[in-house]
ROSE-4610 file (N, C-alpha, C; in Angstrom, 1 decimal, always signed):
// ROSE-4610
residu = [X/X/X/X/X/X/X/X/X/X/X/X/X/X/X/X/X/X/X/X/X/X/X/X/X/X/X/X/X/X/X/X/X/X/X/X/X/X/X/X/X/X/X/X/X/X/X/X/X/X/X/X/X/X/X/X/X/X/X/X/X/X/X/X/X/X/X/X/X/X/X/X/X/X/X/X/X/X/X/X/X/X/X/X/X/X/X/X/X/X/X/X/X/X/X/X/X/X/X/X/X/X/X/X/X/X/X/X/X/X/X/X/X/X/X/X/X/X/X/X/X/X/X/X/X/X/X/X/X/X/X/X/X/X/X/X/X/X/X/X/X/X/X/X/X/X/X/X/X/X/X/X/X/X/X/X/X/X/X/X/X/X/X/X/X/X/X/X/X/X/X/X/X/X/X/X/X/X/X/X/X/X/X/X/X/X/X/X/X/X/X/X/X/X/X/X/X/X/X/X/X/X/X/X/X/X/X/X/X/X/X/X/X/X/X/X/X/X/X/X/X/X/X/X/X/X/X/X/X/X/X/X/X/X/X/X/X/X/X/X/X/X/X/X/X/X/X/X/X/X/X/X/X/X/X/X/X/X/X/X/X/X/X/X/X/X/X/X/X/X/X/X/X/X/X/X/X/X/X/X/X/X/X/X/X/X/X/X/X/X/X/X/X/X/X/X/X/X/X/X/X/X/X/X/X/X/X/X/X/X/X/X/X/X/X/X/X/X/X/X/X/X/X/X/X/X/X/X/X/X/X/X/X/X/X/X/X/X/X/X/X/X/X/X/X/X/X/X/X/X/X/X/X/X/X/X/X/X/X/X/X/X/X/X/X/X/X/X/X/X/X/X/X/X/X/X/X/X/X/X/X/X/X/X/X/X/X/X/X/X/X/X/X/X/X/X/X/X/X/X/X/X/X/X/X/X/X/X/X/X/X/X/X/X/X/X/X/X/X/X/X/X/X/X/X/X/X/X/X/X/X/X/X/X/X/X/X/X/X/X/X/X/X/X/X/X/X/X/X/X/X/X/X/X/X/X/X/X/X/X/X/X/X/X/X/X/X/X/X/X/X/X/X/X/X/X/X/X/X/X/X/X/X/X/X/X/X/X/X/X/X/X/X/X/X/X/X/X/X/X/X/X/X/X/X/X/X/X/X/X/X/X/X/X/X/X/X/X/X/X/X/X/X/X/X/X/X/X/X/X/X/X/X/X/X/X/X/X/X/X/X/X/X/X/X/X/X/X/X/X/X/X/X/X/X/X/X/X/X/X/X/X/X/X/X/X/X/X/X/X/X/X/X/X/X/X/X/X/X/X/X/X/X/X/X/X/X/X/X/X/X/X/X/X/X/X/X/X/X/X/X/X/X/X/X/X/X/X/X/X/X/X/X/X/X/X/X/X/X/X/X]
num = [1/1/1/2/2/2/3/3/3/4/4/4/5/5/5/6/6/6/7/7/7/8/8/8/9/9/9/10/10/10/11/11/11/12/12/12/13/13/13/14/14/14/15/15/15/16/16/16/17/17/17/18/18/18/19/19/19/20/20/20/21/21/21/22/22/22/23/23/23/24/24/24/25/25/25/26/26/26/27/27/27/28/28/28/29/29/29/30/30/30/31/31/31/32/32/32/33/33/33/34/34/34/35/35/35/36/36/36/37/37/37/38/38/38/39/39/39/40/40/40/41/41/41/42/42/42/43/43/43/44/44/44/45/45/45/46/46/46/47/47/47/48/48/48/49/49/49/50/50/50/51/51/51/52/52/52/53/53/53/54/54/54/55/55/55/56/56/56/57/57/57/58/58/58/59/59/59/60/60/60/61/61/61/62/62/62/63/63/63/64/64/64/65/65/65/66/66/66/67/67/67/68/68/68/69/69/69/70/70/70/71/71/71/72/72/72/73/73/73/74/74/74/75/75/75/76/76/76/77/77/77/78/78/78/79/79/79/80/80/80/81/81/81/82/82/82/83/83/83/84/84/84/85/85/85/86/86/86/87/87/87/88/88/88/89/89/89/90/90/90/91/91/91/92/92/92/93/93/93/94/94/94/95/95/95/96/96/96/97/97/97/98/98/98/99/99/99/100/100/100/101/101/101/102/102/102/103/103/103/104/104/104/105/105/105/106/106/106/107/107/107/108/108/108/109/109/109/110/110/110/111/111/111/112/112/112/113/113/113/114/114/114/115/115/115/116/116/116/117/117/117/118/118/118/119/119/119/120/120/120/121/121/121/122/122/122/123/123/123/124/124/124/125/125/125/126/126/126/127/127/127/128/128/128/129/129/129/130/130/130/131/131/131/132/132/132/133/133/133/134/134/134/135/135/135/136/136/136/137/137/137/138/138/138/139/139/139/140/140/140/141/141/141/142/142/142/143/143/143/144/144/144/145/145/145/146/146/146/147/147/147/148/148/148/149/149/149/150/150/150/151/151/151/152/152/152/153/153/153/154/154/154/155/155/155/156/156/156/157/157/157/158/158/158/159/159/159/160/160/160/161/161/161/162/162/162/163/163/163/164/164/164/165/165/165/166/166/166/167/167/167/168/168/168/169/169/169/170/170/170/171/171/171/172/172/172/173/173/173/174/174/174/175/175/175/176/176/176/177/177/177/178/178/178/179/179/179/180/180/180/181/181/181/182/182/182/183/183/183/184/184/184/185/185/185/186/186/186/187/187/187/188/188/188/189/189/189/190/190/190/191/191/191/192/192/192/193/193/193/194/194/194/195/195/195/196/196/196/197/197/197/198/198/198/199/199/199/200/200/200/201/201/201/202/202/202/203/203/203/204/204/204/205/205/205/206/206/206/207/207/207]
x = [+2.8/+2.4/+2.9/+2.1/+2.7/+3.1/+3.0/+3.7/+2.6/+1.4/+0.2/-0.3/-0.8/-1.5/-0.7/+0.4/+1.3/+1.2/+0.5/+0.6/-0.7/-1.7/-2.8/-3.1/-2.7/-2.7/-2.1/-0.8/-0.2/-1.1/-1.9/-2.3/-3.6/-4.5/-5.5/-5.5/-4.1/-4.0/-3.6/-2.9/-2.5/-3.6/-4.5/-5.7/-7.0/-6.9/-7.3/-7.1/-6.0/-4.7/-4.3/-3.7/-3.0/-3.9/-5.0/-5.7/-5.9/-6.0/-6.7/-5.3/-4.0/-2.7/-2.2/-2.3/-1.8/-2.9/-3.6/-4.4/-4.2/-4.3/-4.1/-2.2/-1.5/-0.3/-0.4/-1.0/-1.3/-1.9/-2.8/-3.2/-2.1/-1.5/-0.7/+0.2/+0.9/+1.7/+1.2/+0.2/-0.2/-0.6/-1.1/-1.9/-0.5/+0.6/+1.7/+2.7/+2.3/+2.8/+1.4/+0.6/-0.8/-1.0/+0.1/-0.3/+1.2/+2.1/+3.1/+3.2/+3.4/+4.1/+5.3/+6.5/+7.5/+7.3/+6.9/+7.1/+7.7/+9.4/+10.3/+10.9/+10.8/+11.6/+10.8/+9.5/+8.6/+8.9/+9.1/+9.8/+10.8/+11.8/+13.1/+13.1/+12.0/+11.4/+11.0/+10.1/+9.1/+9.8/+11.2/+11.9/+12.4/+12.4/+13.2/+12.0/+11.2/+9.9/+9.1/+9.0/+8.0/+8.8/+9.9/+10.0/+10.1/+10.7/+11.3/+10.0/+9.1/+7.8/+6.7/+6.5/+4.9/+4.4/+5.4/+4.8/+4.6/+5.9/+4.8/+3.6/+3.4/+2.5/+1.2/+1.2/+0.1/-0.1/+1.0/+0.6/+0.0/+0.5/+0.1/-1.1/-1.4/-2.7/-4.1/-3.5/-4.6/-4.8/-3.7/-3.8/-4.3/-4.0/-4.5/-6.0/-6.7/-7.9/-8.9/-7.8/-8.7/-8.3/-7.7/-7.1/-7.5/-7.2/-6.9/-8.3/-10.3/-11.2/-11.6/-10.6/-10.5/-10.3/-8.6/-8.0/-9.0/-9.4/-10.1/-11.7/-12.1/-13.5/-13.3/-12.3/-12.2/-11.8/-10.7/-10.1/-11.5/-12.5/-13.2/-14.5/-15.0/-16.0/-15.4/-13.9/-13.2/-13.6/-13.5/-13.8/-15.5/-16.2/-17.3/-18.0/-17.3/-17.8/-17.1/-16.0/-15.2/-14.0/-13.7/-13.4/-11.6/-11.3/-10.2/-10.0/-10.9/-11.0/-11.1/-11.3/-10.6/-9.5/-8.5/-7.3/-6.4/-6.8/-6.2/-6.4/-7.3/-7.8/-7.3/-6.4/-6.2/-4.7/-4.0/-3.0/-2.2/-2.9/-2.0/-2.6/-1.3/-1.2/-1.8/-3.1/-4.0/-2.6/-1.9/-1.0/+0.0/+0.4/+1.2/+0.1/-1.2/-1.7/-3.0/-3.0/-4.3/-3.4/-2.0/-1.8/-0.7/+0.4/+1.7/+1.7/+0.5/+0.7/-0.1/-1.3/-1.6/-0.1/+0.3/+1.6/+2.2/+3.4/+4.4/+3.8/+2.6/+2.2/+1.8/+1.8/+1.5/+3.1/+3.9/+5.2/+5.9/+5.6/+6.2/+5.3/+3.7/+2.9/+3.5/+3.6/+3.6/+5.0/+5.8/+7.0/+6.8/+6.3/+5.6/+4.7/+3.5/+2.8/+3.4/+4.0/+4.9/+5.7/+6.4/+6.9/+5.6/+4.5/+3.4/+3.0/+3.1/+2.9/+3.7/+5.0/+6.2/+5.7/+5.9/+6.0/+4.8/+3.7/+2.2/+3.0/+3.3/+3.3/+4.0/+5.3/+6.0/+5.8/+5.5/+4.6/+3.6/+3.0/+2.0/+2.5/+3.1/+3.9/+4.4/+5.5/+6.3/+5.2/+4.7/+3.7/+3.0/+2.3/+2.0/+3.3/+3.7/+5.2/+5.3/+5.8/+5.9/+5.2/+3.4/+2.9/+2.8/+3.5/+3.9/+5.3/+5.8/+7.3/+8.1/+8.2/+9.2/+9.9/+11.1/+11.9/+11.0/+11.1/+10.5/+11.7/+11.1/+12.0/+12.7/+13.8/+14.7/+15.1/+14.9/+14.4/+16.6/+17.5/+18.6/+18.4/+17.7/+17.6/+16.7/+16.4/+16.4/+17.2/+17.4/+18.6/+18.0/+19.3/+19.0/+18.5/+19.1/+19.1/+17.5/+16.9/+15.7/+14.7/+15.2/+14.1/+14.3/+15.2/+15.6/+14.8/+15.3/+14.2/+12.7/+12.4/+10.9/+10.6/+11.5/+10.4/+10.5/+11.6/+12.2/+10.7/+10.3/+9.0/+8.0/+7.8/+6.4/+7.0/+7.4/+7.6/+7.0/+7.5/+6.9/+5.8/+5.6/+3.9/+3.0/+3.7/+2.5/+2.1/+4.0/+3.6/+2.7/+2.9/+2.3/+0.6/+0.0/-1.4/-1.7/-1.0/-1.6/-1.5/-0.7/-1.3/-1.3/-2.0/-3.2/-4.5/-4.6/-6.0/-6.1/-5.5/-5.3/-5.4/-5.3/-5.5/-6.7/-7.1/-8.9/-9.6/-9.3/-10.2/-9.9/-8.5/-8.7/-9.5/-9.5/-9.8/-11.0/-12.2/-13.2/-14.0/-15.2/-16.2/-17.5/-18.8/-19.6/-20.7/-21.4/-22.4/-21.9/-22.4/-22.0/-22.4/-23.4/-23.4/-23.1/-22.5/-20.8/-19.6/-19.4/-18.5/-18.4/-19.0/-18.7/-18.3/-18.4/-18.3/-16.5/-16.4/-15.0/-14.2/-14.6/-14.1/-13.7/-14.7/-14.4/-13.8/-13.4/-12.4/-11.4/-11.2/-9.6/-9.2/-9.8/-9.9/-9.1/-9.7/-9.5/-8.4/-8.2/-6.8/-5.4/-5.9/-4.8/-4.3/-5.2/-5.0/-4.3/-4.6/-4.0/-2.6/-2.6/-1.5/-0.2/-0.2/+0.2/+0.7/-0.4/-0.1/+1.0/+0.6/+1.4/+2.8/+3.1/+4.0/+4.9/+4.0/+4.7/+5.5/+4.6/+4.9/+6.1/+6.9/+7.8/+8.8/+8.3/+9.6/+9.8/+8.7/+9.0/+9.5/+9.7/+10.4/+11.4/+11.7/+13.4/+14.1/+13.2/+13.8/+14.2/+13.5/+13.6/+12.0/+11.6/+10.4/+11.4]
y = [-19.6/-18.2/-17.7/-17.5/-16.7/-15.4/-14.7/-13.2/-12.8/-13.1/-12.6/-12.4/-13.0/-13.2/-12.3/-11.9/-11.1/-9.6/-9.2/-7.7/-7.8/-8.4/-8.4/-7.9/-8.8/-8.2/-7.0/-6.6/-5.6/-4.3/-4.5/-3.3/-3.3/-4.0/-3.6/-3.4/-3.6/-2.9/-1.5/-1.6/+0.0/+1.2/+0.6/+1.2/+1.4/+0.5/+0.6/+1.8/+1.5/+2.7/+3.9/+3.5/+4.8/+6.4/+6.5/+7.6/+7.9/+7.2/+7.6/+8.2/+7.3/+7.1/+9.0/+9.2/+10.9/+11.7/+11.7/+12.4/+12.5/+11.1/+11.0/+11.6/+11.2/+11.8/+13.5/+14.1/+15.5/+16.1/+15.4/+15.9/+15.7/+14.9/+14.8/+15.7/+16.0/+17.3/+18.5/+18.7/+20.1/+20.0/+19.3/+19.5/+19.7/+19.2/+18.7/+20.8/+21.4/+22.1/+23.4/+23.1/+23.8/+24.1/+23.2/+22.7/+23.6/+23.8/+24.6/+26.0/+26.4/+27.9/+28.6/+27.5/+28.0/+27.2/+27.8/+26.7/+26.1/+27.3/+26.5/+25.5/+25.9/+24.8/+23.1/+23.8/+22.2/+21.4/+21.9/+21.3/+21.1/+21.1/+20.5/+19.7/+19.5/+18.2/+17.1/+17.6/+17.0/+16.1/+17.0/+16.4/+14.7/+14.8/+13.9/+12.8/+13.0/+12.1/+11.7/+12.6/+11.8/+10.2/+10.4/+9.2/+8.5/+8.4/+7.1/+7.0/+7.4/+7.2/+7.5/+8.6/+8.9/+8.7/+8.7/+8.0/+7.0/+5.5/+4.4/+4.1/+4.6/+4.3/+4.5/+5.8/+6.4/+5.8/+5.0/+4.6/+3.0/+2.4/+1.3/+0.8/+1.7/+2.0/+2.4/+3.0/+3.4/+1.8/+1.6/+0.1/-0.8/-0.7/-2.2/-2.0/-0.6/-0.1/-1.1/-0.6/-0.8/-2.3/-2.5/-4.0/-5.1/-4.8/-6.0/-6.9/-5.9/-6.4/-7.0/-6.6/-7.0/-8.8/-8.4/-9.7/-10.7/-10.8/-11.5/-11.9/-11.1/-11.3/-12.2/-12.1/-12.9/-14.2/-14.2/-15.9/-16.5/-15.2/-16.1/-16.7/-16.0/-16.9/-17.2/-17.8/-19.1/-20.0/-19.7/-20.8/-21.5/-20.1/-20.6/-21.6/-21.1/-21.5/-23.0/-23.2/-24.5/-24.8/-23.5/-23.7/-23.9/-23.5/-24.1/-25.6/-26.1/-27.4/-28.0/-27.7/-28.2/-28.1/-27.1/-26.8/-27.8/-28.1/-29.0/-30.8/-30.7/-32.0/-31.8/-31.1/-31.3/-31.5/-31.7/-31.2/-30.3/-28.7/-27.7/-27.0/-25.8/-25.1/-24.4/-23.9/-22.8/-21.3/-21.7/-20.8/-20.3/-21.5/-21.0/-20.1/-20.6/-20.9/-19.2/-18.9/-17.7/-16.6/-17.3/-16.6/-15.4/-16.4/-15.8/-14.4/-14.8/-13.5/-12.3/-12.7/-11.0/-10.6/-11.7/-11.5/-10.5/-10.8/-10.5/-9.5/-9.3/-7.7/-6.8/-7.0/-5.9/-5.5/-6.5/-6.3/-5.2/-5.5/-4.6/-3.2/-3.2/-2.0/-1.0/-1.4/-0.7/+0.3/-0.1/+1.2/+2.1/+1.4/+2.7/+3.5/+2.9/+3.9/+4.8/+4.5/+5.1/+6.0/+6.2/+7.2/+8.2/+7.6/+8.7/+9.3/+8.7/+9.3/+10.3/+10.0/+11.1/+12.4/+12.3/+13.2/+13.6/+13.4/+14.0/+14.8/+14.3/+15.1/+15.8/+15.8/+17.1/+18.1/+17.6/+18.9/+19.7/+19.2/+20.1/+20.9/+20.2/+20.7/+21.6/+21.4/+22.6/+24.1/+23.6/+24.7/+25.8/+24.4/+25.8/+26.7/+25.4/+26.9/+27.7/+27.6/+28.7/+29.9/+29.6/+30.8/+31.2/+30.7/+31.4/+31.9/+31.8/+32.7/+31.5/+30.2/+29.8/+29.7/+28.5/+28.6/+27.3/+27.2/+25.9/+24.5/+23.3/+22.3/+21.6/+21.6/+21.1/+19.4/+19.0/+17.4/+17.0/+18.3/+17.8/+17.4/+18.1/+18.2/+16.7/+16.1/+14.6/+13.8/+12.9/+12.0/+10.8/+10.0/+8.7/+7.9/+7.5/+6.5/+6.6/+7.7/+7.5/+6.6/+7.6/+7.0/+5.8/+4.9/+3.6/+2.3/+3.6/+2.4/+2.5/+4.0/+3.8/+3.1/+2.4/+1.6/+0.5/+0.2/-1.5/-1.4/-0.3/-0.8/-1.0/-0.3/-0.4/-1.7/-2.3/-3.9/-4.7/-4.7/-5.4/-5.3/-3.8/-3.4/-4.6/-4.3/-5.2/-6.6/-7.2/-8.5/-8.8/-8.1/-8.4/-8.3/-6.8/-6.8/-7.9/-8.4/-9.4/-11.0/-11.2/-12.3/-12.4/-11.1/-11.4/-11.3/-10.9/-10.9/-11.9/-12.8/-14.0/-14.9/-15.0/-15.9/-16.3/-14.8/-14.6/-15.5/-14.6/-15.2/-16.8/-17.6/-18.4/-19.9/-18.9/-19.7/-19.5/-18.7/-18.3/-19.9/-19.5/-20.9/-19.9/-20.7/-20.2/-20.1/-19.6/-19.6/-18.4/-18.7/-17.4/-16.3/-15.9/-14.5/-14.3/-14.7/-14.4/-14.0/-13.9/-13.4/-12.4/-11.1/-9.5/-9.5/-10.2/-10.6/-10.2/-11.1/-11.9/-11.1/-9.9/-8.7/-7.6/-7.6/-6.4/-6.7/-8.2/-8.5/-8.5/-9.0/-8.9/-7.3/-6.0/-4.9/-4.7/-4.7/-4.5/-5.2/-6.5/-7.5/-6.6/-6.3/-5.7/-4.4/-3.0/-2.0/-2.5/-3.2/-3.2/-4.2/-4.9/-5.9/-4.7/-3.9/-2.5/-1.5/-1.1/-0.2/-1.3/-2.7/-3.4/-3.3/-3.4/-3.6/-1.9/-1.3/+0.2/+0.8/+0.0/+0.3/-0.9/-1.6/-2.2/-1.6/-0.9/+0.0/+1.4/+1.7/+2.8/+2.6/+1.4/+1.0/+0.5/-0.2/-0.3/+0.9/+1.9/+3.5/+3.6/+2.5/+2.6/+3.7/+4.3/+5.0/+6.5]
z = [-12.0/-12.1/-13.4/-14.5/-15.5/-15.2/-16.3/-16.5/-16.8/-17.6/-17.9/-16.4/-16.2/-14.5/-13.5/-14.1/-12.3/-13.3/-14.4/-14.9/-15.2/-15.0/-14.6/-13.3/-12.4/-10.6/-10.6/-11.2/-10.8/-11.3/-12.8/-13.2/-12.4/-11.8/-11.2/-9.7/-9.1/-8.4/-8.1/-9.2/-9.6/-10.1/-10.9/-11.2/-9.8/-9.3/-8.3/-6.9/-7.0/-5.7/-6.1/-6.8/-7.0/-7.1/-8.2/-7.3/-6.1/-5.3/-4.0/-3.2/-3.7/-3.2/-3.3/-5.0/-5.0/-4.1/-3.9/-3.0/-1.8/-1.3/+0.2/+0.3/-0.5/-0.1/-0.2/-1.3/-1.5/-0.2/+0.6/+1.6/+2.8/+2.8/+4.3/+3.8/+2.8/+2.3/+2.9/+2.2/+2.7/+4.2/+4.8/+6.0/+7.1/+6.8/+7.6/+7.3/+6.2/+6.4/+6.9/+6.6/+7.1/+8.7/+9.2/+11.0/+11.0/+10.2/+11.5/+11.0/+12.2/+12.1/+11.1/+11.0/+10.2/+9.0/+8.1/+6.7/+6.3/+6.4/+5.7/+6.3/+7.9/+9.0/+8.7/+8.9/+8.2/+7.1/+6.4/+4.7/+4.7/+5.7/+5.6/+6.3/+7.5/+8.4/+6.9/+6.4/+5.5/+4.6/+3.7/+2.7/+3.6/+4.8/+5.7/+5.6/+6.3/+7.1/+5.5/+4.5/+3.9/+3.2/+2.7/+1.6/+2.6/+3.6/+5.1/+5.5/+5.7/+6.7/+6.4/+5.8/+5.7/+4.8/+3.3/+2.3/+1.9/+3.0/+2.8/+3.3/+4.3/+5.2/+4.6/+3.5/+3.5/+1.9/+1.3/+0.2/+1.0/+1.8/+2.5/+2.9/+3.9/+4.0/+3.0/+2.2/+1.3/+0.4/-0.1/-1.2/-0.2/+1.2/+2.0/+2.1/+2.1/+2.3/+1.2/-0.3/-1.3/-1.8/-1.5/-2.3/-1.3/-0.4/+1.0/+0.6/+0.5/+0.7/-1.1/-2.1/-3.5/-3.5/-2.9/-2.8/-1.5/-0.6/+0.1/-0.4/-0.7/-2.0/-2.9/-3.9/-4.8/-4.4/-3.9/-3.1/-2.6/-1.6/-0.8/-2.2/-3.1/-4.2/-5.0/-4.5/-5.9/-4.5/-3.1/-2.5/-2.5/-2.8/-2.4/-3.9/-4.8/-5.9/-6.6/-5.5/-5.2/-6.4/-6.6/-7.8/-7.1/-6.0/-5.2/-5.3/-4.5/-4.4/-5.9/-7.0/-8.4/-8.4/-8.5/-8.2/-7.6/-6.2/-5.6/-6.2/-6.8/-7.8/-8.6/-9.3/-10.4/-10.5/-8.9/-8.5/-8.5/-8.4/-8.6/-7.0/-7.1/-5.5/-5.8/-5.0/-4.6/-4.4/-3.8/-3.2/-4.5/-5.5/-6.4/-7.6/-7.9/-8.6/-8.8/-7.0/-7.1/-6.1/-4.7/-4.1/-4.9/-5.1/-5.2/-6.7/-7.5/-8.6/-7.7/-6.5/-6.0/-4.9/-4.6/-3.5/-4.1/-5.1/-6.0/-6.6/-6.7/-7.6/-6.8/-5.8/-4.5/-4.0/-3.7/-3.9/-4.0/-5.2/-7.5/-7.2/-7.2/-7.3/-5.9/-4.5/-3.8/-3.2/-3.6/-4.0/-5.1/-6.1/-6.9/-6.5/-5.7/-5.1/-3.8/-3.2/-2.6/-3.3/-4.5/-5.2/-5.6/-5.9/-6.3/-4.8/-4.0/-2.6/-2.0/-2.3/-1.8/-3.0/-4.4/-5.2/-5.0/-4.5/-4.0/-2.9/-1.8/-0.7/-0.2/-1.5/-1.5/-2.3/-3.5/-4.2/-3.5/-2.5/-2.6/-1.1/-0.5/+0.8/+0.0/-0.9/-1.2/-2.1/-2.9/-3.1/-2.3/-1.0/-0.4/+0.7/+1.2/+1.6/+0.5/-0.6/-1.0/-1.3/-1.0/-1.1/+0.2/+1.3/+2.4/+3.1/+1.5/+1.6/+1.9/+2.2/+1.8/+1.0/+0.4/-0.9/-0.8/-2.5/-2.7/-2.5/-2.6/-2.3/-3.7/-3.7/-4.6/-4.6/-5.8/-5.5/-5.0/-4.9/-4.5/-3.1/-2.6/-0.8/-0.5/-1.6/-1.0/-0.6/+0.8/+0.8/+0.5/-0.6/-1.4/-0.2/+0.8/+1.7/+2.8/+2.7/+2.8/+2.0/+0.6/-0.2/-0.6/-0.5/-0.2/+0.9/+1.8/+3.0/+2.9/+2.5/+2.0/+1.1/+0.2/-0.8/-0.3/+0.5/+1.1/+2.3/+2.9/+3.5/+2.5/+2.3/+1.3/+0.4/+0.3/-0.2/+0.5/+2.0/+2.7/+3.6/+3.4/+3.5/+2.0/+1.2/+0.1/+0.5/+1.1/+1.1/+2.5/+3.1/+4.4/+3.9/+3.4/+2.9/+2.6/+1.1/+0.5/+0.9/+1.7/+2.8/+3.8/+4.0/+5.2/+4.4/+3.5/+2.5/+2.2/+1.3/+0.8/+1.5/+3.1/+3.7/+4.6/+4.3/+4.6/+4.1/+2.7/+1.7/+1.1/+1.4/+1.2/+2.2/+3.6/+5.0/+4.6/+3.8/+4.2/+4.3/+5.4/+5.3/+5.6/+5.1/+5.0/+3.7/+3.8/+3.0/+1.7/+0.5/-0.2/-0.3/-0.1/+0.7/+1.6/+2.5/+3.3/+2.8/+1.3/+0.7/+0.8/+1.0/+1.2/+2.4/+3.5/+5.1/+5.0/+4.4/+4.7/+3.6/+2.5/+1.7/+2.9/+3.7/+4.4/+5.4/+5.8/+7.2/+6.5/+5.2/+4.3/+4.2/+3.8/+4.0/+5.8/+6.5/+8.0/+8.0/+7.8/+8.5/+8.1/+6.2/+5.6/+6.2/+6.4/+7.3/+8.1/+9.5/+11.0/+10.2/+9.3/+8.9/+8.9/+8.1/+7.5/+8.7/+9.5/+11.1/+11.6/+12.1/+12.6/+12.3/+11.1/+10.5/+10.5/+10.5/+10.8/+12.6/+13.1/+14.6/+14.7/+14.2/+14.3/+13.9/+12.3/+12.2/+13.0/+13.8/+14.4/+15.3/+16.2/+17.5/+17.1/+16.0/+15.0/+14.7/+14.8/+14.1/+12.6/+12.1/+10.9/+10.1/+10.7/+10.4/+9.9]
């Protein structure tokens, strides 16, 4: 695995995500303070729940949305186009060779998207409290050891996405116009890969 090839994956995943990532966190921001009655009591919930829980999840989800059916597309027309099966003729690992640079850049990308997620979904939480009289939120009133565990998920929110995508797309069989088939099951595997993996930390109480 070069270094070219793993900031290659990392930038088109990030190009990829991350828009969709500030948004979707801007909306759980605001909607999360839109739904309660006390503003400010909600935003001192919010400062808590987003970095630990809701902004991996929602950076998770959204990258597994867009990437998951990226990464299983492409694996699946290196398979269909057999260009795998050269690989292995030539004696090199499919796995070192196509898996491990989307692995490791999903990794690396998805605590960062998770920081654009939190900073989305407190800004905009704190905004609108404020134009409903709350105080605005002070980036002191974050605790470190949240935002800690939030990225340590969203790590393994990535790795989990990207091989379960990667293993779609490397299993795929079939005809080549089957290739968008097995995009959109890599899509789907990576989402529920991602929930899965969230409902463990929520029964761990690490959510």
């Amino acid at each position: 695995m070069s270094p070219r090839e793993l900031a290659l994956q990392g930038t088109r995943i990030g190009a990829a995500a991350l828009p969709a990532v500030a948004i979707g966190g801007a909306l759980a921001g605001a909607a999360w303070i839109a739904a309660s009655g006390d503003a400010s009591a909600a935003l001192a919930v919010l400062v808590r729940r987003v970095p630990r829980g809701i902004g991996p999840l929602v950076a998770g989800l959204l990258v597994a949305a867009r990437v998951g059916a990226t990464m299983a597309g492409e694996l699946a027309s290196l398979r269909a186009g057999r260009q795998v099966d050269w690989l292995r003729a030539a004696g090199l690992s499919p796995l070192r060779q196509l898996v491990s640079p989307r692995l490791l850049a999903a990794v690396l990308v998805l605590p960062v998207a998770t920081l654009v997620a939190d900073a989305c979904a407190l800004g905009a939480a704190s905004l609108l409290a404020s134009r409903r009289g709350a105080a605005p939120l002070a980036l002191a009133q974050l605790v470190s050891s949240d935002v800690w565990v939030g990225l340590a998920k969203a790590a393994l929110f990535g790795a989990a996405l990207a091989a379960v995508s990667c293993a779609i797309g490397l299993h795929w069989r079939g005809a080549a116009d089957d290739v968008p088939r097995s995009a959109g099951r890599g899509a789907v595997a990576a989402v529920l890969a991602v929930a899965a993996l969230d409902l463990l930390f929520v029964a761990s109480r690490l959510a």
